[in-house]
C-alpha positions as CSV (number, residue, x, y, z in Angstrom):
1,X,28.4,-58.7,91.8
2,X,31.2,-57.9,93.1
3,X,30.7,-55.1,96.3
4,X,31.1,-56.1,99.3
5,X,28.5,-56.4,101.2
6,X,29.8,-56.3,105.0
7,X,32.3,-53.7,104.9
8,X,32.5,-49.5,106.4
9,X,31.1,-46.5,104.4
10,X,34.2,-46.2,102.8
11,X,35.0,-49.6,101.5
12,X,31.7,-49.0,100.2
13,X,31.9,-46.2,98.1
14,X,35.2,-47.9,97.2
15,X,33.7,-50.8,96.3
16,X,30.3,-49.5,94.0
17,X,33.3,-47.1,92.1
18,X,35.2,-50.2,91.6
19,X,31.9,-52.1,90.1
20,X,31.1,-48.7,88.2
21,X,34.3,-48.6,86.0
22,X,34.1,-52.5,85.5
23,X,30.7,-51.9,83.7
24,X,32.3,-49.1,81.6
25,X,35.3,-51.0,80.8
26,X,33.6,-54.0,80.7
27,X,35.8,-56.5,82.8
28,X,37.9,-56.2,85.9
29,X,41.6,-58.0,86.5
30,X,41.5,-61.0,88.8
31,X,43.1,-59.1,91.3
32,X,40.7,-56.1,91.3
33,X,37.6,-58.7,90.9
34,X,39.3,-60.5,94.1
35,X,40.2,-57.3,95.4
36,X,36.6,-56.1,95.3
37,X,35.1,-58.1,97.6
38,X,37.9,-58.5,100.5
39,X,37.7,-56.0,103.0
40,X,40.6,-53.2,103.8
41,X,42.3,-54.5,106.9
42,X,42.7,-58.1,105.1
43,X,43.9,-56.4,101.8
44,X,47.0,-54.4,103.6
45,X,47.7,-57.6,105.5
46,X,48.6,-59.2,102.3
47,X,51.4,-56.0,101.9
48,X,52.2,-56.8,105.3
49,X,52.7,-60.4,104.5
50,X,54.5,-60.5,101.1
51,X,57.7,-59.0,101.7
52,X,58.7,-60.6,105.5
53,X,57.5,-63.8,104.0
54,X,60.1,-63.3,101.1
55,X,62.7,-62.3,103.2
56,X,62.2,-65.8,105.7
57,X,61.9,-68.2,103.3
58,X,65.1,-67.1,101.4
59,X,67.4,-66.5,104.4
60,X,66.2,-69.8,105.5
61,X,67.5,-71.5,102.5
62,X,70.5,-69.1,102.6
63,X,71.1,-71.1,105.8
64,X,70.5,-74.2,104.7
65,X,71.2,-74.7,101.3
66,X,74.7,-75.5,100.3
67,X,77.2,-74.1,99.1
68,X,75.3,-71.4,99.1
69,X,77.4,-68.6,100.7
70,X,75.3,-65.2,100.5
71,X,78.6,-63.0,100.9
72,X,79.3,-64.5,97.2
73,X,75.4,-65.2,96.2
74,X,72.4,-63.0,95.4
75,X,69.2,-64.4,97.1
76,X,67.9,-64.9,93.5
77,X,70.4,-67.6,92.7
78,X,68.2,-70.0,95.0
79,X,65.8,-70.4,92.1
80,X,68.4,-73.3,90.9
81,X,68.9,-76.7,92.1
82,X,67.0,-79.5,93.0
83,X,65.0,-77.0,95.1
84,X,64.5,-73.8,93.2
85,X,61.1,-74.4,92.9
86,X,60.8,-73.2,96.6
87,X,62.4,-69.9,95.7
88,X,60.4,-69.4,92.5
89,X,57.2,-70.4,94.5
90,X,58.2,-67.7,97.3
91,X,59.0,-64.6,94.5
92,X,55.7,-65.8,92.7
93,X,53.6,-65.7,95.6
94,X,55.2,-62.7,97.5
95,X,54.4,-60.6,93.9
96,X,51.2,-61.8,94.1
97,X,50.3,-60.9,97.9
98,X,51.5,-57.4,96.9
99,X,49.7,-56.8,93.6
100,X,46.2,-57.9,95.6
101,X,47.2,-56.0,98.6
102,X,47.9,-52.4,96.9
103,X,43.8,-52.0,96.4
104,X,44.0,-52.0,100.0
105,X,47.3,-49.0,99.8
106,X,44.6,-47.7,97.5
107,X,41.8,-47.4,99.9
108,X,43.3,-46.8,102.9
109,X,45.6,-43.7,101.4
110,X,42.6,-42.1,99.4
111,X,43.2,-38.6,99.1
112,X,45.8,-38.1,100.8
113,X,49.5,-37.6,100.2
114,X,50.9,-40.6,98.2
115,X,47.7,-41.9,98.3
116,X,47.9,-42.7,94.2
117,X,51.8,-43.2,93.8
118,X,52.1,-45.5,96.7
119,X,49.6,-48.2,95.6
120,X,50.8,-48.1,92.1
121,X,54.1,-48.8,92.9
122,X,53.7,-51.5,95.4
123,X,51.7,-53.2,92.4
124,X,54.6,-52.8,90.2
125,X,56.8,-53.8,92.7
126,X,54.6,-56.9,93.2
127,X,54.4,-57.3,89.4
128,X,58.3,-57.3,89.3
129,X,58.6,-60.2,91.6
130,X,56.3,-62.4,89.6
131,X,58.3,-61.8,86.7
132,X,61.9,-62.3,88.6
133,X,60.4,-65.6,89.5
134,X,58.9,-66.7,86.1
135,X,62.4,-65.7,84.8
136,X,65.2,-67.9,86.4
137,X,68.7,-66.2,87.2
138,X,71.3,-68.6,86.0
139,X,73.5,-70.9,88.0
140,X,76.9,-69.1,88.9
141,X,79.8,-68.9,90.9
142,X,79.7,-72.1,91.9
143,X,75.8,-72.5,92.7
144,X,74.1,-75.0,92.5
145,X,76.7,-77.2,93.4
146,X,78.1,-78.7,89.9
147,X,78.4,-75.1,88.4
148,X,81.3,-73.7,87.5
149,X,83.1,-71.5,89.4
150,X,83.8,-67.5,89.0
151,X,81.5,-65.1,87.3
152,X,79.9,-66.2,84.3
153,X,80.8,-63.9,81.3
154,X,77.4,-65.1,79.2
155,X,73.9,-64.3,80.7
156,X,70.8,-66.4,79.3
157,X,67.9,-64.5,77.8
158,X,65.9,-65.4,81.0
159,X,68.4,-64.1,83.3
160,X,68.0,-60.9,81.4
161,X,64.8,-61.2,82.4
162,X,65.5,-61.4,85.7
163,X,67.7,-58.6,86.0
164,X,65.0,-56.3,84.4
165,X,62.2,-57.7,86.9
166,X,64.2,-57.4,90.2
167,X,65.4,-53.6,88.5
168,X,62.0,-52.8,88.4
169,X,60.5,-54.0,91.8
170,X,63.8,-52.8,93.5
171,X,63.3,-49.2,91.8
172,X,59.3,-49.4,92.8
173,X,60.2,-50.1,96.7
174,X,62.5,-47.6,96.7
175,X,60.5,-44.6,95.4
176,X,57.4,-46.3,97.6
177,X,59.3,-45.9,100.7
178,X,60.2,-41.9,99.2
179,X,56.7,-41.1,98.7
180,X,55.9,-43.2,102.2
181,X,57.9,-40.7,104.0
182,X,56.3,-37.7,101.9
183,X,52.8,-39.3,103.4
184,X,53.9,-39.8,106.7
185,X,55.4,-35.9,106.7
186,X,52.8,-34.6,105.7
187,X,50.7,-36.3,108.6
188,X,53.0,-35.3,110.9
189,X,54.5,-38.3,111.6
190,X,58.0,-36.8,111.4
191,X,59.7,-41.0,112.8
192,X,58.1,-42.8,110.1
193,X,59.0,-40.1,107.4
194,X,62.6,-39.9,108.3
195,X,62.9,-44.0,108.4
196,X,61.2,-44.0,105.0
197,X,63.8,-42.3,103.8
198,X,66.5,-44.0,105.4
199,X,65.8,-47.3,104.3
200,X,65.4,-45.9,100.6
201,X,68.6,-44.5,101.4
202,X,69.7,-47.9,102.3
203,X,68.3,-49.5,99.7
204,X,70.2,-47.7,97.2
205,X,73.4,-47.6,99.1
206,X,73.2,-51.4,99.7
207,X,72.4,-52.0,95.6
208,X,74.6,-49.0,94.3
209,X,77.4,-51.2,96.5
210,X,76.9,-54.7,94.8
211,X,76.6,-53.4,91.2
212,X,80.2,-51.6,91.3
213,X,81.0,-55.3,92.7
214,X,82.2,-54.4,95.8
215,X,83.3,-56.9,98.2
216,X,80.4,-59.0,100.0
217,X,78.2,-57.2,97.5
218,X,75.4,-59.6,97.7
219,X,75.0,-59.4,101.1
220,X,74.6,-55.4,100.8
221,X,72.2,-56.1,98.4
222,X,70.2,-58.2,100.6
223,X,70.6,-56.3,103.3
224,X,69.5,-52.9,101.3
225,X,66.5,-54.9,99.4
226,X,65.2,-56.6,103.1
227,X,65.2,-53.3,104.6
228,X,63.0,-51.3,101.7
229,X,60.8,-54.1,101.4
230,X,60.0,-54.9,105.4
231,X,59.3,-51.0,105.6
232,X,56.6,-50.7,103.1
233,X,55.4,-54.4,104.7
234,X,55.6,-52.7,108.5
235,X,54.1,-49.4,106.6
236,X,51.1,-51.3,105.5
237,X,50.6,-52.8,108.7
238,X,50.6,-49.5,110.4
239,X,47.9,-48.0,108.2
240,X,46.0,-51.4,109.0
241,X,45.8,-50.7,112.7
242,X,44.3,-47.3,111.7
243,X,41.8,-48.7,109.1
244,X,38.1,-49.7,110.4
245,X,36.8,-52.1,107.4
């Protein structure tokens, strides 16, 4: 079985429709089956968590990891080296936080603006960051130290990869924090719609910035991507506070 048993009306009724279509389809994901059972509150924490815990554990090893220099370095490039694994560990798990964490987007927007958009794309977003950490961006400009210096003209077929998975979750953060600000209009929460929209805006201006390869365009990038993703995380932790399960 997998309803909840100790959880409000509506996690409920959540719940039994969630255990309905798994007997007409048959089976459930692992992250629904998981996501089943776990109650609202604890399901948008996981939103909350992902993306500050992403941003922390790479600007830590921005900060520590030389010669990493992120005016010169996407955040990706940390995936190389002796101690890449902690990168691809923190894209793997942030991706996976996220994709569990939108049944609780799901729940705690039902029927209301952006209440199907928004969960779907923080799933995809999450999706993308398992993928940009399965698929390693290649060594470059001189990182990890031993690589050569400049801009590699050749791209492997997993950094390739990479650049399609981080496309992907950076398109599906940006459009969540549009339709966040659509949701949070509607309500009548005219501050939070206006800074959805500015840190989409940010987002793009911050990416659009680094791919013309603009000076210190990595750190625009990081900038742009740390501010979509902590909004949908801070979003997610607002609707929390209102949610009772």
């Amino acid at each position: 079985m997998t309803t909840a048993l100790n959880t409000p009306a509506g996690d409920k009724t959540t719940a039994a429709t969630t255990a309905a279509g798994a007997t007409a389809a048959g089976t459930l994901s692992p992250a629904a089956t998981y996501a089943s059972g776990v109650s609202t509150r604890a399901l948008l924490g996981c939103v909350a968590l992902a993306f500050p815990l992403w941003g922390v554990v790479s600007l830590a090893q921005a900060a520590t990891r030389r010669p990493f220099n992120i005016t010169r370095h996407p955040l990706s490039i940390l995936s190389n080296g002796t101690l890449g694994w902690i990168q691809i560990t923190n894209f793997v798990l942030c991706g996976v936080l996220a994709l569990i964490g939108s049944a609780g987007l799901r729940r705690a927007l039902s029927g209301a603006p952006g209440g199907r958009w928004v969960p779907r794309l923080v799933a995809g977003a999450g999706a993308g960051m398992i993928a940009a950490g399965v698929f390693r961006m290649d060594p470059d400009n001189g990182f990890p130290a031993g690589a050569p210096t400049g801009t590699a003209t050749t791209m492997s077929w997993h950094s390739a990869l990479h650049m399609v998975s981080g496309t992907v979750s950076f398109a599906a953060i940006i459009a969540a924090c549009f339709v966040l600000g659509r949701h949070f209009g509607r309500a009548g929460d005219r501050a939070r719609a206006r800074v959805s929209r500015i840190a989409a805006v940010v987002f793009i201006l911050g990416d659009g910035w680094a791919m013309t390869g603009g000076a210190w365009g990595s750190l625009t990038l990081a900038v742009g991507a740390l501010t979509g993703m902590l909004w949908v995380s801070l979003s997610a932790y607002h609707l929390r506070g209102r949610s009772g399960g």
